[in-house]
N, C-alpha and C positions, 0 to 999 in steps of 0.2 A: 359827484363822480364825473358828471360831463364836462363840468368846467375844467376837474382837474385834467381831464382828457383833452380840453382844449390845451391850455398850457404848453401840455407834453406835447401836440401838434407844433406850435408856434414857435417850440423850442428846436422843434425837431427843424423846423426851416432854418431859423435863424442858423442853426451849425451848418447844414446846406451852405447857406451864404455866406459864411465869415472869411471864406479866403479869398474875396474877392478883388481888394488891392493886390494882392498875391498872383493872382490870374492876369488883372489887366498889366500886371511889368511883364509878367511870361507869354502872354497870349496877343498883343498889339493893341491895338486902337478899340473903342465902342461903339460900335453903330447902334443909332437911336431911330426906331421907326412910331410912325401913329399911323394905324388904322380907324377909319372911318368907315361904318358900313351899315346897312338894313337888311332886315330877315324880315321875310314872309312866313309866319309859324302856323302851322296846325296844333293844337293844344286836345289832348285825350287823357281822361282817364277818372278820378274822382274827389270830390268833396265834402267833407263834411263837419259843421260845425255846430256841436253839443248834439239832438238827435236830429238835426236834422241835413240828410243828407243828399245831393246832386250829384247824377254820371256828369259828365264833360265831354264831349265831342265837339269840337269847334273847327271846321277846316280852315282852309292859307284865305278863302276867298271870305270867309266869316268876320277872321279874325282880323282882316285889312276893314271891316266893316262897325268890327266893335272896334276896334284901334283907337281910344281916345290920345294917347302923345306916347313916345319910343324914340330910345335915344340910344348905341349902342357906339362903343371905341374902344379902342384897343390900344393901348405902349408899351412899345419893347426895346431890351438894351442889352445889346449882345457882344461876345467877341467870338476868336475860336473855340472857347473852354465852357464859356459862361453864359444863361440868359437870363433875365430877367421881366417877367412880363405882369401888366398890369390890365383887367378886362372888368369895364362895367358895361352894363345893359340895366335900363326902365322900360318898363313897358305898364300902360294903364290900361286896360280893358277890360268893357262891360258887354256884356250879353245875354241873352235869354233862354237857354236850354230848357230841354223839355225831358222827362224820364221815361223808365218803358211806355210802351202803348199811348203814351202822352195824357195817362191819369194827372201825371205829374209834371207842373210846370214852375219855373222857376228865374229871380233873376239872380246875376253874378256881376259884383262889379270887384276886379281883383288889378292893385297896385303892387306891383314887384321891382324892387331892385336887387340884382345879381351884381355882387363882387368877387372876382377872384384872382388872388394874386398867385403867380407861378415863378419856382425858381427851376432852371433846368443843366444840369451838365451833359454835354458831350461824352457818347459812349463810343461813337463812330463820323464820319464824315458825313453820313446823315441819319444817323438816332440820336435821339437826347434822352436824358432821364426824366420824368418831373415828379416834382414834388408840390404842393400848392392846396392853399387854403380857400377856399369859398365861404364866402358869405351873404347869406340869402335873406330879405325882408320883405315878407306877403302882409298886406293888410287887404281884409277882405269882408265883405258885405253880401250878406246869403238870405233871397225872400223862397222862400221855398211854398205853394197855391197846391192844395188839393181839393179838388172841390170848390167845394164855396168856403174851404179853412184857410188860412194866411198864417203863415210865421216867421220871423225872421232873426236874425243873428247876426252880429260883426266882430272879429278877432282879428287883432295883428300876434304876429306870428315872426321870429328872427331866431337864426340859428348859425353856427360855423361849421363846415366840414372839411376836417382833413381828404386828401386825393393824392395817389400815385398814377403815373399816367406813364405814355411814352408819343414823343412825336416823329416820324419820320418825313424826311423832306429833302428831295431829288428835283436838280437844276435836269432840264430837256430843252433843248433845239432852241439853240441860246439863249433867250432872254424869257424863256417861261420857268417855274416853279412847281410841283407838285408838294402837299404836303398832305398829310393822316396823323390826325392827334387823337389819340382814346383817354381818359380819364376815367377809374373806378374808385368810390371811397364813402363815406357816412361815415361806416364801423361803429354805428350805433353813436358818435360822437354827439349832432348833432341831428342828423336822418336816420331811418335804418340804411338807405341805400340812398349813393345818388353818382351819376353817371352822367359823362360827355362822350360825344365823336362828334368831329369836327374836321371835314376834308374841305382844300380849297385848291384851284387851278390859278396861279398870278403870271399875270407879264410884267416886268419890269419894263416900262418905254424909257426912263432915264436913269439917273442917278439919286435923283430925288424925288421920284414920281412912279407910281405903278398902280394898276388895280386888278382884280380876283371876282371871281366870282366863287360857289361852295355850299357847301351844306352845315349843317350843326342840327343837332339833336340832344337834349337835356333832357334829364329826368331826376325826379328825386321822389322819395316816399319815407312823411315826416308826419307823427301824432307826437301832442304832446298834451297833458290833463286829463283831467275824466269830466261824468257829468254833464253840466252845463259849460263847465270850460272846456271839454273834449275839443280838440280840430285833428284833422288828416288831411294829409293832401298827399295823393298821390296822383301826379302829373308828367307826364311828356310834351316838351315840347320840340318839336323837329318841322322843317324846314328850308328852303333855299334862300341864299344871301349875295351879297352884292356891294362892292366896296374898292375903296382907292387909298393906297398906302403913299404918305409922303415921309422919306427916309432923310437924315439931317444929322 
């Protein structure tokens, strides 16, 4: 049922986008950006894989500290009518959490790559619509210490979620940018739930050059198995970011 739920996702883009030569004769030219940027994430909430399971609290100053490699960019290809965007983020990070009362200690080494691709139309001169697929792959490594007990577990974990979003984005006092993107979606396709916001402030200094500063916040909350193959993850990550768009 999910896959076919994927499908009916994938399809449902693709109609999105097929008028696309149709737009670029009607609508002008393409402008093609890449964004490059880092996020500083605070990480909350929980894990658990088969019985055994870890809260999560990591702050921005933590998680710069577990940080083992993060790589995050962004492409987009726009005109009047149409966008097209493309966003991967890695992030590897390990770290040591502890549970209530710190009976319970634990460690967490957790490998993510985030892809989501977004198609969007023009509702207004500055709303768009979206539409857009994510796709998420955690591979994860869980030692959970009580006492003088040990146990451990490792699961990878991949899934797609369709998303309906909306972005708003307003030119101010020349050459700056504001914009507010929200995404809500899972529908059980993939997660039960999973969620974006993502505001940024940009100056454009040229024609080919500009950088932003912003925030984003991610969440998702995803089981899938029972038993000893049970995982959960329900996680937030949210954050301040920091990046330079070169436009071509």
């Amino acid at each position: 049922m999910r896959n076919l739920l994927s499908i009916v996702a994938v399809a449902g883009l693709l109609a999105l986008t097929a008028p696309t030569t149709r737009a670029q004769n009607a609508s002008g030219d393409w402008k093609q950006t890449a964004f490059i940027y880092g996020m500083g994430a605070a990480i909350s909430g929980d894990v658990q894989l088969g019985a055994l399971e870890l809260p999560v609290s990591v702050s921005m100053s933590d998680v710069l500290d577990a940080l083992e490699f993060g790589a995050m960019a962004t492409y987009r290809i726009e005109n009047d009518e149409w966008s097209f965007e493309g966003d991967v983020t890695y992030m590897g990070l390990g770290w040591s959490p502890s549970g209530p009362r710190g009976n319970v200690r634990g460690d967490l080494d957790v490998d993510q790559i985030t892809v989501m691709a977004t198609a969007g139309r023009r509702l207004s001169p500055y709303v768009e619509g979206l539409v857009s697929l994510a796709y998420f792959n955690l591979s994860t490594d869980l030692e959970v210490r009580v006492l003088n007990q040990r146990q451990s577990a490792s699961r990878d974990a991949d899934w797609i979620d369709p998303l309906l979003g909306v972005q708003y984005a307003v030119p101010f006092a020349g050459k700056w940018t504001y914009s507010l993107r929200g995404d809500i979606g899972g529908f059980g396709v993939g997660s039960d739930l999973t969620w974006q916001l993502f505001t940024t402030v940009r100056r454009q200094n040229s024609d080919r050059f500009g950088w932003y500063v912003g925030y984003r916040a991610l969440g998702y909350n995803y089981e899938d198995g029972s038993g000893r193959n049970y995982q959960h993850y329900d996680l937030t990550q949210q954050g301040p970011l920091a990046g330079v768009a070169l436009s071509f």
